[in-house]
C-alpha positions as CSV (number, residue, x, y, z in Angstrom):
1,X,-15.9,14.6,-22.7
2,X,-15.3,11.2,-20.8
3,X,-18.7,9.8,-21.7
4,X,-18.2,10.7,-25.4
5,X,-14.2,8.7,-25.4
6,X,-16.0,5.9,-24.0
7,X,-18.6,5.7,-26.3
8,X,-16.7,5.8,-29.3
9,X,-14.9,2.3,-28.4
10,X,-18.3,0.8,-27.4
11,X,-19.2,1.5,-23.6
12,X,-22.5,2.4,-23.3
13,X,-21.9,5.7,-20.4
14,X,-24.8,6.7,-17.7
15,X,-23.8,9.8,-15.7
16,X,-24.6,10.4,-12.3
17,X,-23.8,12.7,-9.8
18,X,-23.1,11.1,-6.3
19,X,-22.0,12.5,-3.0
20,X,-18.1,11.3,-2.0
21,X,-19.7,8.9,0.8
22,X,-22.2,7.1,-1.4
23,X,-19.8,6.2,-3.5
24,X,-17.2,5.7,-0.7
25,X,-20.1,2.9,0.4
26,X,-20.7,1.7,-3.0
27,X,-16.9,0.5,-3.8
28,X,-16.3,0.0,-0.3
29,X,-18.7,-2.9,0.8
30,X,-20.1,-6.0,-1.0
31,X,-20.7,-6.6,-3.2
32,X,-18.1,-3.9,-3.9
33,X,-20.0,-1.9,-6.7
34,X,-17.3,-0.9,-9.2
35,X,-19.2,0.0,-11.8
36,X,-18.5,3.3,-10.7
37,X,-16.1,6.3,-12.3
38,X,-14.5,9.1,-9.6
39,X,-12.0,11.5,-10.5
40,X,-9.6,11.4,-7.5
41,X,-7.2,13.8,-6.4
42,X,-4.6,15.1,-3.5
43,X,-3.4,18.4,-5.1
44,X,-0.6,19.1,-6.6
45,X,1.8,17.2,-4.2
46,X,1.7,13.1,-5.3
47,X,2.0,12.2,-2.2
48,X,-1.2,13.3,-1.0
49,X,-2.7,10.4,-2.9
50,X,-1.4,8.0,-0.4
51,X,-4.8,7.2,1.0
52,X,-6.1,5.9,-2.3
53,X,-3.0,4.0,-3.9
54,X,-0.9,2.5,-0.8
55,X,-2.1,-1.3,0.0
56,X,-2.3,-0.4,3.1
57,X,-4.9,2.1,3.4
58,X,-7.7,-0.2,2.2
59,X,-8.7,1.7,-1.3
60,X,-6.9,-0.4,-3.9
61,X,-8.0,-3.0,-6.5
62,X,-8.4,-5.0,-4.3
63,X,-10.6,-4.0,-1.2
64,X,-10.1,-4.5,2.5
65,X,-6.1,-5.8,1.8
66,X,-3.7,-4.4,3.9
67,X,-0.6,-5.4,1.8
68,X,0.4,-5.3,-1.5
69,X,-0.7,-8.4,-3.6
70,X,0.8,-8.0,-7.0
71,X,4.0,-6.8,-7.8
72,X,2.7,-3.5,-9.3
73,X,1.0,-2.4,-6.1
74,X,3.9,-3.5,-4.5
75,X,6.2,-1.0,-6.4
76,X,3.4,1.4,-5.7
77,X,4.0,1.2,-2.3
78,X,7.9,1.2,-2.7
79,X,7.5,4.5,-4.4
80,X,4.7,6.2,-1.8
81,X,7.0,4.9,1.1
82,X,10.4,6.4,-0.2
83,X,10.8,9.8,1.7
């Protein structure tokens, strides 16, 4: 279903199934392949998703930053950090 949406407004889609830590690898090292689709999730609970949106865990736009750089991953973090 993905592939098809994309392909309608031009992307040209290649599916392939990888294990979490390839990919992990992949986006996580240079030259930080992010040619790369994942469907993440933490369950129902939004919070769980803390280790992929916070700053400071490493997993954001921008890799290896420990702080928010822009003011939308700042309010991201505003929002994970409010108990």
């Amino acid at each position: 279903m993905i592939r098809k949406d994309l392909q309608r407004v031009g992307f040209k889609v290649h599916f392939q199934v990888m294990d979490f830590s390839s990919l992990i690898q992949k986006i996580d090292n240079p030259p930080y392949d992010w040619t790369r689709f994942a469907g993440l999730s933490g369950g129902v609970e939004p919070h769980f998703g803390k280790k992929v949106w916070h700053s400071s865990e490493g997993f954001t736009c921008v890799p290896k930053t420990k702080s928010a750089l822009d003011p939308w991953e700042a309010r991201i973090d505003s929002i994970f950090d409010a108990e």
